[in-house]
N, C-alpha and C positions, 0 to 999 in steps of 0.2 A: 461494641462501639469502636470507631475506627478513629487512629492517632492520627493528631495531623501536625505536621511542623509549623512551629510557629513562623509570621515572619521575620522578625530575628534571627532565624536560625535559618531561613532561606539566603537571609540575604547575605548571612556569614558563609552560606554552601555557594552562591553565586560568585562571591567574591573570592573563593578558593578555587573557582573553577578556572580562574586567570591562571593561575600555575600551573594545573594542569595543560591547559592550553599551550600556553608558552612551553612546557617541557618537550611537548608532542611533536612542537614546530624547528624545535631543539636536534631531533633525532631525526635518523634518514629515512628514506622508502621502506628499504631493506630492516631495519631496527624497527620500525613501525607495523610491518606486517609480520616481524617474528613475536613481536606482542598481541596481534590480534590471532596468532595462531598458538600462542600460551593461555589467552583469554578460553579458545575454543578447543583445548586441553580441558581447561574444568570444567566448560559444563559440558563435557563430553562425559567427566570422570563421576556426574552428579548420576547418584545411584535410584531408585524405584522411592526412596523417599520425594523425589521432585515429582513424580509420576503420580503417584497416590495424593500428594497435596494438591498438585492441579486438580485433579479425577473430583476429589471431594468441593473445592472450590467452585470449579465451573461447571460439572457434570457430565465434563466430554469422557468421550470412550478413552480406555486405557488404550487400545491400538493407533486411534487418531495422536493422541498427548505423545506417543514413541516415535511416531512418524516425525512428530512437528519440533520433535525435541531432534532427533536427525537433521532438518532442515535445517535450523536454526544455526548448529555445528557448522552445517558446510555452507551458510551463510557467512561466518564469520572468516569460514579458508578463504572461501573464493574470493569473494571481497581483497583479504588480503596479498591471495596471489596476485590480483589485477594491479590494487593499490604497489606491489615491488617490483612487477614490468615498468610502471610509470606510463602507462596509457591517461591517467587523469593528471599528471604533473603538465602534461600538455606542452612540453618543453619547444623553445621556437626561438632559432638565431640568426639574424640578421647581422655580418659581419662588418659591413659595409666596404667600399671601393674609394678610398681615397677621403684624401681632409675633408671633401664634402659631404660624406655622411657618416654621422653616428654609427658605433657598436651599439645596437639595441636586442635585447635580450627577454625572454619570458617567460615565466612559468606560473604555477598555480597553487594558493597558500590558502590553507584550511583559514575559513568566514572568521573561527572564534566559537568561543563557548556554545554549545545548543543545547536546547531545552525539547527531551524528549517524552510523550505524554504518552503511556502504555494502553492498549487494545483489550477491549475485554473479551471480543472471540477467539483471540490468534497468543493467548497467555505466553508461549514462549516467541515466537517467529515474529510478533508484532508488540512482544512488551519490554520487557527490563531489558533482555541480553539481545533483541530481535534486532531487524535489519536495520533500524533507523539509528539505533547505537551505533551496530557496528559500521554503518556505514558514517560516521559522526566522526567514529575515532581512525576509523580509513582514508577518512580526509585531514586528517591532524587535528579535531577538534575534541576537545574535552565535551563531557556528558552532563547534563545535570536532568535526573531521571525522574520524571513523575507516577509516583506509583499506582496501578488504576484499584480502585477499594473493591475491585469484584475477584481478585483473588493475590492479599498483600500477602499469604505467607509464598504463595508461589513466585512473587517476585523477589522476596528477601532471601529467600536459596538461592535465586537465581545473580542478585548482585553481591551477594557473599559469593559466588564462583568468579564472574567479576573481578573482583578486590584481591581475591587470591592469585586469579594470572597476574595484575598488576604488582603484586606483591613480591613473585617467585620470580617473575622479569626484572624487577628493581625500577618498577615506576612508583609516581607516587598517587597517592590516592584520591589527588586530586585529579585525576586524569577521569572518576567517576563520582559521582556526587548523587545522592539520594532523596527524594523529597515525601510525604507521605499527607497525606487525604484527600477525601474525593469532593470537598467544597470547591467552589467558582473559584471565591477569594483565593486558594493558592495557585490556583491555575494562575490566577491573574498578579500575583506578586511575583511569579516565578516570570512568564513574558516579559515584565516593566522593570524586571534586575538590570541595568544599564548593562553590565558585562555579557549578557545573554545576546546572540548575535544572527541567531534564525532556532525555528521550530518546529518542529516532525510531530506532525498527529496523524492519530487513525481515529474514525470515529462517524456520530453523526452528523450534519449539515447544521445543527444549530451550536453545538461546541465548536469545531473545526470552523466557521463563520466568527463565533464570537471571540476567537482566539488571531483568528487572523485580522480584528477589526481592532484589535486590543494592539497588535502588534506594532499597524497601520499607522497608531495616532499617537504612538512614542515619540519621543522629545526629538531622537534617533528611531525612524522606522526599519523596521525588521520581518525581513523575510518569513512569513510562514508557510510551510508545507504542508497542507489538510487535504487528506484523502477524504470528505464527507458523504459517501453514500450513491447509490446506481440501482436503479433497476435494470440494465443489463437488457435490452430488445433482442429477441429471437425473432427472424426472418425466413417463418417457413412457410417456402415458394411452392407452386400450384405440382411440376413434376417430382419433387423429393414428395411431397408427402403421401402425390396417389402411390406412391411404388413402395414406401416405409409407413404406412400408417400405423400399424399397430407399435411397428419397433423403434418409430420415434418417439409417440404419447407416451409410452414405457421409460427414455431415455429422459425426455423435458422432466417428468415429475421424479424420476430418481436425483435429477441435479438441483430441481427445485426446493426438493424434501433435506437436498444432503447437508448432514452437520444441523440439523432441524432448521434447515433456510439462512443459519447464522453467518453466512459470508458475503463480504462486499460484492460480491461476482454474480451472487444468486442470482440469476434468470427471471426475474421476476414477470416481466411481460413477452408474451407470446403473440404475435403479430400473422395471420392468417389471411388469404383468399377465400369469398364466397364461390364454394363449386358443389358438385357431387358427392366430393369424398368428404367435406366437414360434418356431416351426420355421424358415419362411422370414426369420426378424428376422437371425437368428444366423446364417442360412448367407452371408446379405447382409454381417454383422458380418464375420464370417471370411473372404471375399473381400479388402472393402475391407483389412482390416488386415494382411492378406496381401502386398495391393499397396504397402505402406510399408517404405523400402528401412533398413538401420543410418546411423545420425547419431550423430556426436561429439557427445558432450555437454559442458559450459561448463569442466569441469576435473576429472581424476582421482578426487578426493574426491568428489564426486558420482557419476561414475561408476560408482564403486565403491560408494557406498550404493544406487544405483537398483537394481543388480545383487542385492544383498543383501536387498534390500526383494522385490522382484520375486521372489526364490525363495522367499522365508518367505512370502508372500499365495500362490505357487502350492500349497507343502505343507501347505495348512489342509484341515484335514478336509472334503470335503464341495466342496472348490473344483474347479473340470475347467477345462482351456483351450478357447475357443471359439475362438482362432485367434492366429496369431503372425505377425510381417511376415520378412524376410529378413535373417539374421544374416552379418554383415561384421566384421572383426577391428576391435578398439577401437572398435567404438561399439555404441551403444542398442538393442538389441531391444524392435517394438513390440509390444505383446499385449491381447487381451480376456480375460478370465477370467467364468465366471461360479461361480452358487452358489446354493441356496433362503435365502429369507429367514429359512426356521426357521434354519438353520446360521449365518446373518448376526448375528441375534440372541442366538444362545449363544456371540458368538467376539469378543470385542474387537479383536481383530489385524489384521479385516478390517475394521473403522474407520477403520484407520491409514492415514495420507498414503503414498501411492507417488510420490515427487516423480521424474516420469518418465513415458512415452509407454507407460503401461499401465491400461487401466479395467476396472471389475468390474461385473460385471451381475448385478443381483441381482432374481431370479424371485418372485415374488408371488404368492399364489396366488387374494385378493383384496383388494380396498378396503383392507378392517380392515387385513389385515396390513402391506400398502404405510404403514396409519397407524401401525404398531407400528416398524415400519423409522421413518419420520421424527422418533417421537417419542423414539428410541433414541441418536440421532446426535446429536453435540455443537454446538454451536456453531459457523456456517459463515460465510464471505465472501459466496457465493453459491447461488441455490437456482434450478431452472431446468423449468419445465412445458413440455414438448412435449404441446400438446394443442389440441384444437378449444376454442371457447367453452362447446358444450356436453358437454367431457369436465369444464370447471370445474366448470358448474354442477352434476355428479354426483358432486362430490367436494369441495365448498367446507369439509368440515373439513381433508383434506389443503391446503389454497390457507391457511387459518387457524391451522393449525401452522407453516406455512411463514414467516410471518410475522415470528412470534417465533422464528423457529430463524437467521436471515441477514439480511445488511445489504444485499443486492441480492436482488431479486425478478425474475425476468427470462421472460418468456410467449414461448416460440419463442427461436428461435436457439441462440447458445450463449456461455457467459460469460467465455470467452477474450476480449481485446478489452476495455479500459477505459480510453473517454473521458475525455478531461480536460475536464469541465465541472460549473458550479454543481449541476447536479440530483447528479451523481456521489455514490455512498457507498461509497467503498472501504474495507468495514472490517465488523465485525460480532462477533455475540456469543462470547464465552469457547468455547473456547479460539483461534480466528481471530486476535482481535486479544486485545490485553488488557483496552480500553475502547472498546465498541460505539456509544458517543457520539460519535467522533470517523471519520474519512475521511484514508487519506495519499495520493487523488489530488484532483484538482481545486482551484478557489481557495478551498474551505472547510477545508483542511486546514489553513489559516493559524489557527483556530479553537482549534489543539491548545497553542498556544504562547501563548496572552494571560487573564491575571487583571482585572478589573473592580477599580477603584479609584472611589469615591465621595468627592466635595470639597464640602463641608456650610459655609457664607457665607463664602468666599471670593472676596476682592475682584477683579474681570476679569482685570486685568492680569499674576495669578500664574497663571489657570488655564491648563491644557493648550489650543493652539489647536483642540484639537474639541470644547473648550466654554462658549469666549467668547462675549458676547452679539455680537458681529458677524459668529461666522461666519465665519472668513476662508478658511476652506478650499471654504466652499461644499459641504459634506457634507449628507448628510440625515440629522435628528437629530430624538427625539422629545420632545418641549417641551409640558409641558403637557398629554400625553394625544393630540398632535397631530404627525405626522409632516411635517416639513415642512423647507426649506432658508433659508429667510429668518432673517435676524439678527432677535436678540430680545433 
């Protein structure tokens, strides 16, 4: 049975998260990222007990859980290395030319308290200590952490490492704050805490919705950030596939299958021309997926939706299976399905997320209609051309759709797999995320959590150190129309 904080006790942890806050906004760039790199000391220093309680928790592999425990670390540096250049303080001085114009000045002040809701795929990189914390407290913002009930002891090591860099730095503990069950109701006491000032979720389109509609109708509205959900379109063009047939259906169903389908990025829809080579596409398809054996998926409840999903996309009118992997008791069967784009087109169902190790292929009969398919589909995280150079240039309104439809553009490969870095956009248009403007991997997701504050002739010595004329942080700030780090 899984504990859950009363709300009493939320709203005593909400109302503690003001001090936190305020301490954060207290302390410089430089103090602020040597805390997020003591944070990223312990759970560097957390030993094969965090390894093994994930492992048993969610059922992910021991090598994926070391990787993602890796990640999560150099999450937390990078983050803070970006956060002590001061590329997010956004520093901007207008000096002015005489009693006609103002000293106006500017820089960028962490939102306030955030309420962050933990991932049940991505247990360390996406939960207690993952990107949406650190990048919370990157912005000078205090934490208040929801813990996701599909693996609470993995997160209580992980905010007990937390507490300790907090601790060994001389911050105070409010700077992290912890909530516990997996009902609505704390979700929803936790959003409506007045001190609570935007929200980080991962998750599916009806939590991540319901959270931001909650946010919405606050006394005070508040920003939420919901990554909910993508099936991910593959665009493989008529020359890539005659020339890779076998070694792309190979690559599709290894990314589709990968992590048993359990990531936001999964592939789920494959998008095709009718030609010659689609015969031998799909018998290729139907081997490789053949050869993928049943996998435990991260916890019952999923399991049990994948199941559910997977039979309603197989009973749509008009859908046929092109192949299924090896079914094993309790876990995942993988599958391809296909279907014509006319039938694509008249069936919304087959839009829908199969969050799981199943893709749909959907037949095209040409160009146009491949354009009618893309211009049909909603809002995606990622969008993905298998194709030579010049399959683009024979289809650059497809490549110009694609644009406006996803926040990753991605030529070859496949979109399983996201770097943590600057170029990174983890994020994209409605319904994917909720605001396309923003990313929750890499060190720009710090982005999500800071308002611009402007200080118009005020004297040196009150302003914010990122915009005194000396400079002390040694940031690069723009002064006059001129980018540059020199005291002025």
């Amino acid at each position: 049975m899984h504990i859950e904080t009363s709300s009493e006790h939320i709203q005593a942890i909400g109302n503690d998260s003001l001090a936190g806050y305020q301490y954060l906004q207290r302390i410089s760039l430089t103090e602020r990222a040597a805390l997020m790199h003591a944070i990223a000391d312990e759970i560097d220093a957390l030993d094969d007990e965090l390894i093994q309680t994930a492992h048993e928790e969610s059922a992910l592999p021991v090598v994926r859980l070391t990787g993602e425990k890796a990640r999560t670390v150099n999450q937390w540096r990078s983050y803070a290395n970006a956060v002590k250049i001061g590329i997010y303080a956004e520093a901007r001085i207008d000096n002015g030319a005489g009693a006609a114009k103002a000293d106006i000045r500017k820089c960028n002040k962490g939102i306030g308290p955030v309420a962050v809701f933990g991932a049940s795929n991505f247990p360390f990189a996406f939960s207690t200590a993952g990107g949406d914390t650190a990048s919370a407290i990157g912005a000078g913002c205090s934490v208040v952490f929801k813990e996701h009930p599909g693996h609470p002891k993995t997160s209580q090591l992980m905010a007990k490492a937390i507490v300790s860099g907090l601790t060994k730095f001389g911050a105070p503990e409010a700077v992290f704050g912890y909530v516990q069950g997996g009902s609505h109701a704390v979700g929803e006491v936790l959003v409506k805490h007045p001190a609570i000032k935007a929200v980080a979720f991962t998750g599916s389109f009806q939590g991540g919705k319901a959270l931001y509609d909650i946010g919405a109708r606050r006394e005070e509205p508040i920003p939420v950030f919901a990554e909910m959900g993508s099936i991910n379109p593959v665009f493989a063009l008529p020359a890539y596939l005659k020339a890779n047939t076998a070694e792309f259906a190979a690559q599709y169903v290894s990314s589709v299958t990968l992590g048993v389908g359990q990531f936001c990025t999964n592939p789920g829809l494959l998008l095709v021309i009718k030609d010659e080579t689609l015969a031998d596409f799909k018998q290729e398809l139907s081997a490789a997926i053949g050869q993928v054996g049943g996998a435990k998926m991260l916890h019952d409840g999923i399991a049990k939706n994948y199941t559910e999903a997977k039979s309603k996309l197989a009973d749509q009118i008009g859908v046929i299976r092109v192949g299924e992997g090896a079914a094993q008791e309790n876990c995942a069967v993988a599958a391809v399905y296909s279907v014509s784009a006319g039938k694509f087109l008249e069936n919304d169902v087959l839009s829908e997320e199969v969050f799981g190790p199943t893709g749909l292929l959907v037949e095209c009969e040409d160009a146009a209609e491949m354009e009618a398919v893309l211009k049909a589909l909603p809002g995606q995280l990622t969008m993905t051309f298998a194709a030579t150079e010049d399959d683009i240039r024979q289809h650059i309104p497809l490549f110009d759709i694609a644009q406006e439809k996803c926040g990753r553009l991605l030529f070859g490969g496949m979109p399983t797999g996201v770097e943590v870095v600057y170029a990174m956009h983890h994020g994209g248009p409605f319904p994917s995320t909720s605001d396309s403007r923003f990313t929750s991997v890499g060190p720009d997701a710090v982005k999500r959590f800071l308002r611009p504050v402007s200080y118009q002739n005020w004297p040196n010595e009150f302003l914010p150190l990122e915009l005194r004329d000396e400079n002390p942080l040694q940031i690069e700030r723009v002064v006059d129309n001129h980018c540059t780090t020199e005291a002025h």
